[in-house]
N, CA, C and O atoms as a printed pandas DataFrame, in Angstrom:
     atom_number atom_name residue_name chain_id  residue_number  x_coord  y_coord  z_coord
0              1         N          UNK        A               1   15.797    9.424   24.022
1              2        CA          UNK        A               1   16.571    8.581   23.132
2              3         C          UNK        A               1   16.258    7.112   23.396
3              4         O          UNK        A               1   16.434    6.267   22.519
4              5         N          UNK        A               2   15.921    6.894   24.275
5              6        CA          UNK        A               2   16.240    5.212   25.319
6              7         C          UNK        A               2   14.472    4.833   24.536
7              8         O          UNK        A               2   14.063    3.728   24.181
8              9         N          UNK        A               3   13.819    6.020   24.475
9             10        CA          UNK        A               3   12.283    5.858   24.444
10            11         C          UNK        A               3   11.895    5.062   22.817
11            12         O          UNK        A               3   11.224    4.071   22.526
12            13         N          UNK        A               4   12.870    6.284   21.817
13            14        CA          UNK        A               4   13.106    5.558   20.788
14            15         C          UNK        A               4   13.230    4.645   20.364
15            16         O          UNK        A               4   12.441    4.059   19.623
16            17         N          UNK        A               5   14.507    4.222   20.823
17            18        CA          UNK        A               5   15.306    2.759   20.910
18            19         C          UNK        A               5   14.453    1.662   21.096
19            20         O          UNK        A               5   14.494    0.622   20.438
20            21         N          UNK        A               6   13.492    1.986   22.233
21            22        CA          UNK        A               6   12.779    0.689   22.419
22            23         C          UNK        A               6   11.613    0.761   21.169
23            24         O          UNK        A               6   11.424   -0.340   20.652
24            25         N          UNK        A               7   10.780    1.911   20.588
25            26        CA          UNK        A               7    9.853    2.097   19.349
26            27         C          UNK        A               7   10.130    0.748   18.209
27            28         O          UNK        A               7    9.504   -0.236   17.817
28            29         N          UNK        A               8   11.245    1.283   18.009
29            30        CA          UNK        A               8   12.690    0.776   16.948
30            31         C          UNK        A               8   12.404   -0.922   17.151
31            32         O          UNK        A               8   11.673   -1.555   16.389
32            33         N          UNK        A               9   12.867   -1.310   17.907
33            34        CA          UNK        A               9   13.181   -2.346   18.308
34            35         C          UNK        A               9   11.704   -3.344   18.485
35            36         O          UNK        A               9   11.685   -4.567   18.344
36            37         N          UNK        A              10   10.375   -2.368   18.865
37            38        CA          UNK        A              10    9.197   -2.958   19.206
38            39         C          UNK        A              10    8.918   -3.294   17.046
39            40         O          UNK        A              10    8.974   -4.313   16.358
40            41         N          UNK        A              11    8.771   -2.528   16.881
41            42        CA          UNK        A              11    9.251   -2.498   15.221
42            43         C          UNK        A              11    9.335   -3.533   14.415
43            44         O          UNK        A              11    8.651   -4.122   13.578
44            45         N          UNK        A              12   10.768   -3.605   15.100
45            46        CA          UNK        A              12   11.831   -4.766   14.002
46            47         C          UNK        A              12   10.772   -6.417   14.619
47            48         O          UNK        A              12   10.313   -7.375   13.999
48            49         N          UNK        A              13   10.767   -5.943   16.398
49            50        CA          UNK        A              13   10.143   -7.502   16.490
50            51         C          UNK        A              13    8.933   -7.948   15.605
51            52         O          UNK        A              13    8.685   -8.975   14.973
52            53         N          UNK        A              14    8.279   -6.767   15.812
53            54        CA          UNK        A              14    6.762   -7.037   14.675
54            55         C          UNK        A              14    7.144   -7.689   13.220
55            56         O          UNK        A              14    6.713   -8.764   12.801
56            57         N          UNK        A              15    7.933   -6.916   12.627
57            58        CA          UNK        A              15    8.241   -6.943   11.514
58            59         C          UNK        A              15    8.995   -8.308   11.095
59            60         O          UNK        A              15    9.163   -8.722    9.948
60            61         N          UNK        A              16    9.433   -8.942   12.373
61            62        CA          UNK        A              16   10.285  -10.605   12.218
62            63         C          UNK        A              16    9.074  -11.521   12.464
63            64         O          UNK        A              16    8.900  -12.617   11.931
64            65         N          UNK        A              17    8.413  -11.027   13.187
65            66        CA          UNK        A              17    6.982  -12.435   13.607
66            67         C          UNK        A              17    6.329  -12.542   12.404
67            68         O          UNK        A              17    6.299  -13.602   11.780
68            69         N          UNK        A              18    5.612  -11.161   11.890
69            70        CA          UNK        A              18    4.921  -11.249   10.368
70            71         C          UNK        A              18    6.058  -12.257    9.295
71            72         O          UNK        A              18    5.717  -13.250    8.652
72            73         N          UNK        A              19    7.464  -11.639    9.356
73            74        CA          UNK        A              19    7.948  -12.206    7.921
74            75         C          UNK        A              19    8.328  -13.550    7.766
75            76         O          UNK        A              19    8.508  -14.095    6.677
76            77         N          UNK        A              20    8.490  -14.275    9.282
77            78        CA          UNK        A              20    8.896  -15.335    9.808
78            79         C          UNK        A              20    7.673  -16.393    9.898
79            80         O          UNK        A              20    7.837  -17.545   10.302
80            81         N          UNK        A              21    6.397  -15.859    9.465
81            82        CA          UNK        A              21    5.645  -16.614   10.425
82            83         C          UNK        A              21    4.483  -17.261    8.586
83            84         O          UNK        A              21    3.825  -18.263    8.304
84            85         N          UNK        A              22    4.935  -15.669    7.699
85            86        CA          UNK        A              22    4.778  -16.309    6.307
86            87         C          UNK        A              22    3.252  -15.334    5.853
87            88         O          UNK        A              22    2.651  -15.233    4.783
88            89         N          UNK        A              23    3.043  -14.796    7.060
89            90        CA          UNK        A              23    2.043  -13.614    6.882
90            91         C          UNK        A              23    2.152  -12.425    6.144
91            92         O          UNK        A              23    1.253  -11.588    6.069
92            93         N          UNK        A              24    3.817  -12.305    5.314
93            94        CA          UNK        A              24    4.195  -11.222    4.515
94            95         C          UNK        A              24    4.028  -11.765    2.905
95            96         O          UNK        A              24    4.015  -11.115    1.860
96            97         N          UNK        A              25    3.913  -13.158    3.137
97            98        CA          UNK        A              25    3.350  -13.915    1.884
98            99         C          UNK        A              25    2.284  -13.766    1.359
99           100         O          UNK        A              25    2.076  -13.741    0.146
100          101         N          UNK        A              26    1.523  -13.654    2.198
101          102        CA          UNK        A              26   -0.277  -13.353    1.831
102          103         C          UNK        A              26   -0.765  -11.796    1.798
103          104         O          UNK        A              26   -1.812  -11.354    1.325
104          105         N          UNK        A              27    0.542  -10.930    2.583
105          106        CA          UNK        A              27   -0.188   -9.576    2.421
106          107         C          UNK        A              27    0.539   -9.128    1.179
107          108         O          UNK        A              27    0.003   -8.209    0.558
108          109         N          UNK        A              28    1.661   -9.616    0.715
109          110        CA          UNK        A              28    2.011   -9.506   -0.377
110          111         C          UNK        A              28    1.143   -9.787   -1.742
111          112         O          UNK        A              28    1.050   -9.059   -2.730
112          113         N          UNK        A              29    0.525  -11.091   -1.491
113          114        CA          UNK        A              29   -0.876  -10.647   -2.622
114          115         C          UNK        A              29   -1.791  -10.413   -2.795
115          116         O          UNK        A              29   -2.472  -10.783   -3.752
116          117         N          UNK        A              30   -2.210   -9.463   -1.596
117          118        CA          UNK        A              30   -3.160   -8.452   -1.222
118          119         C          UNK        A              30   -2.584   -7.426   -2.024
119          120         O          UNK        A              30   -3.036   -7.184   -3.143
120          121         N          UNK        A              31   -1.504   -6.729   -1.479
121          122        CA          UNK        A              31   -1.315   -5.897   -1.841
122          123         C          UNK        A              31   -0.951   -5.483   -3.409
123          124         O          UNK        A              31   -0.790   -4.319   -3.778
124          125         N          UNK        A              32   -0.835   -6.848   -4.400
125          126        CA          UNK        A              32   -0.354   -7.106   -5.605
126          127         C          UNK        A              32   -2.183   -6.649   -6.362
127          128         O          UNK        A              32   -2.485   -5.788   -7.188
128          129         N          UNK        A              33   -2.942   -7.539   -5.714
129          130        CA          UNK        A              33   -4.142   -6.998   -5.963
130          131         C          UNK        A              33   -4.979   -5.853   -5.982
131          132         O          UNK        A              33   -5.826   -5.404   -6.754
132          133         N          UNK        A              34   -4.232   -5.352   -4.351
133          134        CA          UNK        A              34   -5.188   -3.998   -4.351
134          135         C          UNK        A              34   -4.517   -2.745   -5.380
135          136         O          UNK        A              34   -5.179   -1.748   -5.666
136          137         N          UNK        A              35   -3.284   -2.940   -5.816
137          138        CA          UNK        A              35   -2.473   -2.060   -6.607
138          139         C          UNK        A              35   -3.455   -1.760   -7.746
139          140         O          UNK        A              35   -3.995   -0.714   -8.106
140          141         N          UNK        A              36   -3.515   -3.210   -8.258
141          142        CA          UNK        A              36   -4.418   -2.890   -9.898
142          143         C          UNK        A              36   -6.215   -2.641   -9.554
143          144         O          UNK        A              36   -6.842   -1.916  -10.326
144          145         N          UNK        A              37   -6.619   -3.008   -8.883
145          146        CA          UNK        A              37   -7.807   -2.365   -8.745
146          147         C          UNK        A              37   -7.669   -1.023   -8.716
147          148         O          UNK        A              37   -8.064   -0.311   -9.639
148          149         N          UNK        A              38   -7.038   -0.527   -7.543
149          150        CA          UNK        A              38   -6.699    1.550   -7.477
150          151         C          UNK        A              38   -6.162    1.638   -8.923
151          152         O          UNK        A              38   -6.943    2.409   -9.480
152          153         N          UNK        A              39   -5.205    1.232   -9.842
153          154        CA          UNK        A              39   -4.663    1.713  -10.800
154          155         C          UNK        A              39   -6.175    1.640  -12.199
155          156         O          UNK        A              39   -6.269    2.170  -13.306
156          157         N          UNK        A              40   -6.878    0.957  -11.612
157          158        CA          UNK        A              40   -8.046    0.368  -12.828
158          159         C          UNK        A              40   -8.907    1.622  -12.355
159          160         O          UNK        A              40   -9.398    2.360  -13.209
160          161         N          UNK        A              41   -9.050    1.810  -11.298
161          162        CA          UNK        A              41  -10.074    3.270  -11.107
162          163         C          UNK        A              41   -9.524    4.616  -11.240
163          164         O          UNK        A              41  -10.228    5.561  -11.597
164          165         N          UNK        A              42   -8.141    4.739  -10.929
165          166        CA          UNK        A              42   -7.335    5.706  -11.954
166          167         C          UNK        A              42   -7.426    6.248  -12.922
167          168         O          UNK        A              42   -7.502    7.442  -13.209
168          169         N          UNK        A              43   -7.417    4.840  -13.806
169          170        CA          UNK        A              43   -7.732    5.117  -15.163
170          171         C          UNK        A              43   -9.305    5.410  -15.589
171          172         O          UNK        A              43   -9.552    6.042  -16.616
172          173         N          UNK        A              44  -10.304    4.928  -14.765
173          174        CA          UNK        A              44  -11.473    5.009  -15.159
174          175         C          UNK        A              44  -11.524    6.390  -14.832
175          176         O          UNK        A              44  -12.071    7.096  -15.679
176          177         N          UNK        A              45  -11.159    6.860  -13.979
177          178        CA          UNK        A              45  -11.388    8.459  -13.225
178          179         C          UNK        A              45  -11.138    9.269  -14.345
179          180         O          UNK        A              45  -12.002    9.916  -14.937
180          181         N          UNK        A              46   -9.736    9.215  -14.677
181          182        CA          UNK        A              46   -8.959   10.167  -15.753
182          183         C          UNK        A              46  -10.093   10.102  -16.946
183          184         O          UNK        A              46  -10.653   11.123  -17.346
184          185         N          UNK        A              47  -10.363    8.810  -17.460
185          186        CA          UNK        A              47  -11.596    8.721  -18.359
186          187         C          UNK        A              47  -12.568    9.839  -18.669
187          188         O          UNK        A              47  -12.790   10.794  -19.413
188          189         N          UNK        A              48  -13.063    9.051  -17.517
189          190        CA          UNK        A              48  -14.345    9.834  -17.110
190          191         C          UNK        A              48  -14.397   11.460  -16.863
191          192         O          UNK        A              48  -15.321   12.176  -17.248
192          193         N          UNK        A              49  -13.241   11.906  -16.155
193          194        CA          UNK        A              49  -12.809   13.422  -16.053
194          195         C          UNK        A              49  -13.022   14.062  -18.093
195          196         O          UNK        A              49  -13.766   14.794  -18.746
196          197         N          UNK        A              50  -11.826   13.179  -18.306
197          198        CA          UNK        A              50  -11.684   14.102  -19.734
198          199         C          UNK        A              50  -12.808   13.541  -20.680
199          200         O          UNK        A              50  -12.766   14.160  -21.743
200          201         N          UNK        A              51  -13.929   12.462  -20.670
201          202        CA          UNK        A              51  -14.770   12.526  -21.456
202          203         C          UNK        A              51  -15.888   13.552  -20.916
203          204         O          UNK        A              51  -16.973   13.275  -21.427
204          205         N          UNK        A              52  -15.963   14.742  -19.969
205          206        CA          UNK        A              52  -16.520   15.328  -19.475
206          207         C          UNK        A              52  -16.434   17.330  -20.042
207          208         O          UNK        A              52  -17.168   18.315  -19.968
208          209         N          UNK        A              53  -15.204   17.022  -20.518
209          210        CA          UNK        A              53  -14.534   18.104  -21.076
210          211         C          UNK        A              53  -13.250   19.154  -20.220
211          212         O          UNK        A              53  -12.905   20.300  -20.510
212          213         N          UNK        A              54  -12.744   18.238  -19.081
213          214        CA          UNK        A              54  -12.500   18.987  -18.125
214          215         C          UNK        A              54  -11.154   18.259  -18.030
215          216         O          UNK        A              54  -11.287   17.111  -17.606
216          217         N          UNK        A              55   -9.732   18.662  -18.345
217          218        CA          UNK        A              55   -8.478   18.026  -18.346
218          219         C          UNK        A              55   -7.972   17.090  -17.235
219          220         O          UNK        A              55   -8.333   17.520  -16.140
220          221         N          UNK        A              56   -7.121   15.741  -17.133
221          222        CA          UNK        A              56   -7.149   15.556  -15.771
222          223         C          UNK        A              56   -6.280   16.562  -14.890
223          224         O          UNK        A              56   -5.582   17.391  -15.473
224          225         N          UNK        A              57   -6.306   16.511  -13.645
225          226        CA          UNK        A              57   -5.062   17.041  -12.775
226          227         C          UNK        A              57   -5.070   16.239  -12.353
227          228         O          UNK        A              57   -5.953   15.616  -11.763
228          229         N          UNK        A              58   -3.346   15.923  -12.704
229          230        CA          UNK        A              58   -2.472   15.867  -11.934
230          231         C          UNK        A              58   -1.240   15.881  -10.643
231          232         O          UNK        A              58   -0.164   15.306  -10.810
């Protein structure tokens, strides 16, 4: 339990230096970016699947 507690806690500190420090600012538009690229090859995939003759799965 005690082992946990400290996991937890190693955690939260990480998680205050990144958000505190303004580094959740910039991975935030990383991550705004990398969304629509994966969602743009998504769509190219599904494309490409069903102009092939073959339904997507889902």
């Amino acid at each position: 339990m005690l082992g946990w507690s400290l996991v937890f806690f190693l955690v939260a500190v990480i998680a205050a230096a990144l958000g505190f420090g303004g580094i959740a600012g910039a991975a935030t538009g990383i991550a705004k970016i990398l969304f629509f690229v994966f969602l743009a090859l998504l769509i190219i995939s599904l494309v490409a699947q069903a102009a092939r003759g073959r339904p997507p799965k889902l």
